[in-house]
VOFITOR-579160 format. One record per atom (N, C-alpha, C, CB): residue number from 0; x, y, z. Coordinates in steps of 0.1 Angstrom, whole numbers, padded with zeros to 4 digits. Glycine has a CB too. Layout:
<sites>
[NUM,[X,Y,Z]]
...
</sites>
This chain:
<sites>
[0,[-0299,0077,-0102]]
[0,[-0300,0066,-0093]]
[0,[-0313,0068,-0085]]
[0,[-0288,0064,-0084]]
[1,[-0319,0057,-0081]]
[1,[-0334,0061,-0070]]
[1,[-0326,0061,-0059]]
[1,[-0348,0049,-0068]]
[2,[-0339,0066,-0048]]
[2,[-0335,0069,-0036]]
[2,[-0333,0058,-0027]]
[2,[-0343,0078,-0030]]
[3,[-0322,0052,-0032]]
[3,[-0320,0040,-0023]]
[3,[-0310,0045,-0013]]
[3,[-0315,0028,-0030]]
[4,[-0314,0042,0000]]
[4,[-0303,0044,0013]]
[4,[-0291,0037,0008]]
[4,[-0309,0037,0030]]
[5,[-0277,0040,0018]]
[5,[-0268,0033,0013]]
[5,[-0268,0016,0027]]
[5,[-0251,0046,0012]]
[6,[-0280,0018,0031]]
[6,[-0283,0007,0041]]
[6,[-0288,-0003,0032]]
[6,[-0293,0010,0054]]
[7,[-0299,-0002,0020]]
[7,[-0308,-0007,0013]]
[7,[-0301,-0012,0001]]
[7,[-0317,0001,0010]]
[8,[-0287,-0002,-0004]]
[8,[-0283,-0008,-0015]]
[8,[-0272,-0021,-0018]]
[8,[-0279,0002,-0019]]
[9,[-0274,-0030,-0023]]
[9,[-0264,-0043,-0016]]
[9,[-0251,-0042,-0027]]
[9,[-0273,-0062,-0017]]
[10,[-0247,-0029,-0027]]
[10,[-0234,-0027,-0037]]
[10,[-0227,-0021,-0028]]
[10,[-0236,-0018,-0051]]
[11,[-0235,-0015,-0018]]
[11,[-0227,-0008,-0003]]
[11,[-0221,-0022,0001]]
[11,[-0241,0000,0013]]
[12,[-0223,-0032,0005]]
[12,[-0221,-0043,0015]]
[12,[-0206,-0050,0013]]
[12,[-0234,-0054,0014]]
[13,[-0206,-0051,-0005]]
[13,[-0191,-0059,-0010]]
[13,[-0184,-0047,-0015]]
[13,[-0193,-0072,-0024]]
[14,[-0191,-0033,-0018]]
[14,[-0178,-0023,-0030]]
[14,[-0182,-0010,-0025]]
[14,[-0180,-0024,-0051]]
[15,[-0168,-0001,-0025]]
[15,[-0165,0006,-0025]]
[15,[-0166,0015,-0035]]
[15,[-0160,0003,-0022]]
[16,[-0174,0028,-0039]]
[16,[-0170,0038,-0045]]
[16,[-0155,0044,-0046]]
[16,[-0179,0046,-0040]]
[17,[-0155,0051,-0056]]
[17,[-0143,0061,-0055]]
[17,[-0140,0068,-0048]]
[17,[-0143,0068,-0062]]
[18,[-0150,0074,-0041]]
[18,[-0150,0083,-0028]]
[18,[-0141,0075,-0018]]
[18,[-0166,0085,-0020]]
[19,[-0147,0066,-0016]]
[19,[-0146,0056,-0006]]
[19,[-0129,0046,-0007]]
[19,[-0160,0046,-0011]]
[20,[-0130,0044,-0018]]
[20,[-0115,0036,-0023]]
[20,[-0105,0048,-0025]]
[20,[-0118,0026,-0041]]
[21,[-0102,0059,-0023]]
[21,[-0093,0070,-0023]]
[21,[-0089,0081,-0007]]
[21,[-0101,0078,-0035]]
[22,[-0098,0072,-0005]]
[22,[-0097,0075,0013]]
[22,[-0090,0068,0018]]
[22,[-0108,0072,0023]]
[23,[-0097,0052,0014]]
[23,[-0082,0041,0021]]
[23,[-0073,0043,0016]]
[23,[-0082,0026,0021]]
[24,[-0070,0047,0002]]
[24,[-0057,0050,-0003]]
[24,[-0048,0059,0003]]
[24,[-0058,0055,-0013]]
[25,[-0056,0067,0007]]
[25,[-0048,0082,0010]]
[25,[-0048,0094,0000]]
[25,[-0033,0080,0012]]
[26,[-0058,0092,-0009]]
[26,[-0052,0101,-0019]]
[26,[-0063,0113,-0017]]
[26,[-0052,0093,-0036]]
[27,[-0058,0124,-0024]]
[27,[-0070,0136,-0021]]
[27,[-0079,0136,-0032]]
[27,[-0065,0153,-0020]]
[28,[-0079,0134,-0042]]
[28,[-0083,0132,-0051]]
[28,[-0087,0119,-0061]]
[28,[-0078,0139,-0054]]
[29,[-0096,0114,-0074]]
[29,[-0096,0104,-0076]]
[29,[-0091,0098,-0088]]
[29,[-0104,0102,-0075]]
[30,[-0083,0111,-0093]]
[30,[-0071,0109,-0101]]
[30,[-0061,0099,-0101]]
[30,[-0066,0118,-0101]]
[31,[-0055,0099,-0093]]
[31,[-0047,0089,-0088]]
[31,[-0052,0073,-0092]]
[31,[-0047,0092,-0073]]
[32,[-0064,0072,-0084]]
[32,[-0072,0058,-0094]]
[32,[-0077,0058,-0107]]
[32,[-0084,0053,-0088]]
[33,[-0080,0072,-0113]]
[33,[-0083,0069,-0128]]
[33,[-0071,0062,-0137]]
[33,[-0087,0084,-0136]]
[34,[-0058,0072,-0125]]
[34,[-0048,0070,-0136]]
[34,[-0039,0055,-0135]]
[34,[-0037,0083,-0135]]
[35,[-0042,0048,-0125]]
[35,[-0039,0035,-0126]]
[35,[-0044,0027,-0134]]
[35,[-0039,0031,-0116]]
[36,[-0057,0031,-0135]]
[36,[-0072,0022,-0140]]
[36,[-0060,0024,-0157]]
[36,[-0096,0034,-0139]]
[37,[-0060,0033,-0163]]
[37,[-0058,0041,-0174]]
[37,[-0048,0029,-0178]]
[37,[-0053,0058,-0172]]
[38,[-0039,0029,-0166]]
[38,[-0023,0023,-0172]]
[38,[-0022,0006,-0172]]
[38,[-0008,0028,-0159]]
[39,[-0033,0000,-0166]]
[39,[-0039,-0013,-0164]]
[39,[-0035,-0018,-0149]]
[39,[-0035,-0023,-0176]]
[40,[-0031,-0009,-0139]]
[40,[-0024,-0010,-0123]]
[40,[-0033,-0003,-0115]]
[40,[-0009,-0004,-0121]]
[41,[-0033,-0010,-0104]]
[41,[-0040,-0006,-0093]]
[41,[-0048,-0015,-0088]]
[41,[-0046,0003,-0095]]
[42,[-0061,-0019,-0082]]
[42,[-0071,-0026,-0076]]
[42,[-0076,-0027,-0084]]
[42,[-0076,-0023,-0067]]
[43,[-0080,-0041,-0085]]
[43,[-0091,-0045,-0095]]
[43,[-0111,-0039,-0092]]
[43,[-0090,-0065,-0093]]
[44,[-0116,-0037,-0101]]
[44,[-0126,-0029,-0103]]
[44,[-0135,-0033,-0110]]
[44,[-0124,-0019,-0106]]
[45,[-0149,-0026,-0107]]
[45,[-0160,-0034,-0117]]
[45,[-0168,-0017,-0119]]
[45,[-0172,-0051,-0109]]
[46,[-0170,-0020,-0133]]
[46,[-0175,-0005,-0138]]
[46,[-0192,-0007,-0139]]
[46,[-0167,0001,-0156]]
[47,[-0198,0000,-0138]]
[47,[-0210,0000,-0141]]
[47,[-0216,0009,-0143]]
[47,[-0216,-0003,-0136]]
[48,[-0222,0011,-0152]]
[48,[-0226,0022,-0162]]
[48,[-0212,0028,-0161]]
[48,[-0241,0033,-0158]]
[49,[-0214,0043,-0155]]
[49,[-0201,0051,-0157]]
[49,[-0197,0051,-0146]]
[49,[-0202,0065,-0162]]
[50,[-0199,0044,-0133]]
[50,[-0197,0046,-0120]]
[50,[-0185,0033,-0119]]
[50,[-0213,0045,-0109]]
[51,[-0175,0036,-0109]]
[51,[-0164,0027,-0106]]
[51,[-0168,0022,-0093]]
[51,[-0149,0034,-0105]]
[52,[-0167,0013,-0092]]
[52,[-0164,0004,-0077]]
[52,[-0151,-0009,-0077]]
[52,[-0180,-0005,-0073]]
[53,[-0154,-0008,-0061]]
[53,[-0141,-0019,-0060]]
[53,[-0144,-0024,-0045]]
[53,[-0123,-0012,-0061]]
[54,[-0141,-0040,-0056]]
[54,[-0150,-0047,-0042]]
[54,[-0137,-0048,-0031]]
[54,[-0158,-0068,-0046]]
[55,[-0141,-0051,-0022]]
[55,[-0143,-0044,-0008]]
[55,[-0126,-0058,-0003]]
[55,[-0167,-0047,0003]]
[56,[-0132,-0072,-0008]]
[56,[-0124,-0083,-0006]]
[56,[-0113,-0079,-0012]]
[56,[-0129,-0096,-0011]]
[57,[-0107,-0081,-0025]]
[57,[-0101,-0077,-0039]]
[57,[-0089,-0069,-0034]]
[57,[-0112,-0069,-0050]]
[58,[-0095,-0054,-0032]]
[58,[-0092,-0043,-0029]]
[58,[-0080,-0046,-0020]]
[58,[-0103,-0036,-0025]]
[59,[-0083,-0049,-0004]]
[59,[-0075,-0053,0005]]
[59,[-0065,-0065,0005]]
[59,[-0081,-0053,0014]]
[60,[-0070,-0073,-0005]]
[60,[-0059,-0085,-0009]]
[60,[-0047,-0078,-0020]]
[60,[-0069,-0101,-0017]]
[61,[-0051,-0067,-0025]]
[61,[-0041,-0059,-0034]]
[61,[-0030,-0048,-0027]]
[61,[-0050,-0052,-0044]]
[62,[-0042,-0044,-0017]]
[62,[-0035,-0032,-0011]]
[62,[-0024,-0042,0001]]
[62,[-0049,-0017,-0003]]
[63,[-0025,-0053,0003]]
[63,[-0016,-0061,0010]]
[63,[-0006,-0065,0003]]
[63,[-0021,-0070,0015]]
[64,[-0006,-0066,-0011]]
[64,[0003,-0076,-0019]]
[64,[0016,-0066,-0022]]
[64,[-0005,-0083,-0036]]
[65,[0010,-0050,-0016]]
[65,[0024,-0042,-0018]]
[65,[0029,-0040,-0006]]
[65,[0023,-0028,-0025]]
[66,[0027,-0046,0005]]
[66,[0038,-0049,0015]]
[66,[0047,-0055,0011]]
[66,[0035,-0055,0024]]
[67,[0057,-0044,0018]]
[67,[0076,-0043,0016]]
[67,[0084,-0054,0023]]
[67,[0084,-0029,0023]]
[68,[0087,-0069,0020]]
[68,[0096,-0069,0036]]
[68,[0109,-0066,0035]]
[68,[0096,-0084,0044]]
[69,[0116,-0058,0045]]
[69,[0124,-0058,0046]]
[69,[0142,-0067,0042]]
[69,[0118,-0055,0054]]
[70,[0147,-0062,0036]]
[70,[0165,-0074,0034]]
[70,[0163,-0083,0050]]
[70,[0188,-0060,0035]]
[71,[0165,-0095,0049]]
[71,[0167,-0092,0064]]
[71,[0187,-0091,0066]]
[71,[0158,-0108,0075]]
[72,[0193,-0087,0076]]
[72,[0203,-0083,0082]]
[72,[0214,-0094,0083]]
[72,[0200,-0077,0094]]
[73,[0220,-0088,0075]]
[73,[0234,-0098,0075]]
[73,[0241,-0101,0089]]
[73,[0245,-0090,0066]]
[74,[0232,-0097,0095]]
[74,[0246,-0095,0108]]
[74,[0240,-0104,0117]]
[74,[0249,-0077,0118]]
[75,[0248,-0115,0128]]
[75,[0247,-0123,0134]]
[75,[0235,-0120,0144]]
[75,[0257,-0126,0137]]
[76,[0227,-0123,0151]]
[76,[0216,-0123,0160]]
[76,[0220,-0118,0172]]
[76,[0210,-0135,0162]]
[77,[0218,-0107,0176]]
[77,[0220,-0103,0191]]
[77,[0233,-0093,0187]]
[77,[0223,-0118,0205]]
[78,[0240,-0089,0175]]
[78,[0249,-0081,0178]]
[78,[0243,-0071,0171]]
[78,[0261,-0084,0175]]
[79,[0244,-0059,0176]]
[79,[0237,-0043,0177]]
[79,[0247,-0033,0170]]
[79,[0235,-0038,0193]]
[80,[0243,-0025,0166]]
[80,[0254,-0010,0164]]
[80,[0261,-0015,0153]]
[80,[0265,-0004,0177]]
[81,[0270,-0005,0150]]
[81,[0284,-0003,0142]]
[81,[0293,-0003,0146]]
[81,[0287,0006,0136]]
[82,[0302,-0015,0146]]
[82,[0313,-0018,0152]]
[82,[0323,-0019,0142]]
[82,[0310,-0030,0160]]
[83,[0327,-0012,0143]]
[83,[0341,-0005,0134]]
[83,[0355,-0006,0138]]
[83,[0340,0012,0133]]
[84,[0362,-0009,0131]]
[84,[0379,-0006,0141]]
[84,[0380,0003,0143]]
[84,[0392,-0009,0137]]
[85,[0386,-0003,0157]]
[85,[0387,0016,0163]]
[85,[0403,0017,0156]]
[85,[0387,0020,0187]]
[86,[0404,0032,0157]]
[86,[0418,0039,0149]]
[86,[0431,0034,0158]]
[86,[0417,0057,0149]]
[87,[0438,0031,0155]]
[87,[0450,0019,0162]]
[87,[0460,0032,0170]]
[87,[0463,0007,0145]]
[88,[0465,0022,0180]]
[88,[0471,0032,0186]]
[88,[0484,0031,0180]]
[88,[0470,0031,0199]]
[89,[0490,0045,0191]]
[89,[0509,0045,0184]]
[89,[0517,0041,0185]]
[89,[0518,0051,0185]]
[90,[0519,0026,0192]]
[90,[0528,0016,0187]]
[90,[0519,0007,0174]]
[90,[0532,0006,0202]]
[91,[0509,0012,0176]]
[91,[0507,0001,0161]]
[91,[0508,0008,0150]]
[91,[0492,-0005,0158]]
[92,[0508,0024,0151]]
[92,[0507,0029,0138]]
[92,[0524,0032,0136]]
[92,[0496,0044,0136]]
[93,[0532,0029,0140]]
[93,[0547,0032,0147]]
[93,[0557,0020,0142]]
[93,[0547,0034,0166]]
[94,[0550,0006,0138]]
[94,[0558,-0005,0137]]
[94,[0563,-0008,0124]]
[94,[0552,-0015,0141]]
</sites>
């Protein structure tokens, strides 16, 4: 590659390298994204020559689409805790 700054290059501006896309992941390594690439999962990507990127838009509309929401709670609004029967007393256990 020439000595283009990463200010100069306009592939900095929309995409992310591997370096770069395995950070926001969390991952230590870039295994983890080969091996998604590999299985056809993960963030969408554009290859060039042999170098991986991932545009920058894409990327975070994916890494959002695996937000969890939560069951929401069967239980009426405003009632808290585990409310259990309590263990009966000895005329009830006695009748």
């Amino acid at each position: 590659m020439s000595n283009v700054s990463d200010f100069d290059n306009p592939l900095k501006a929309k995409y992310w390298d591997e370096d770069e896309a395995k950070e926001i992941r969390g991952h230590e390594n870039k295994r983890a994204l080969r091996d998604e690439r590999r299985r056809g999962e993960g963030p969408p990507y554009l290859r060039l020559n042999r170098r991986i990127f991932y545009p920058k838009i894409e990327f975070m509309a994916w890494l959002e689409s695996l937000t969890i929401q939560p069951p929401r709670s069967a239980r009426p609004p405003g009632r808290t805790g585990d409310r259990r029967r309590s263990a009966p007393t000895f005329t009830e256990a006695h009748r």
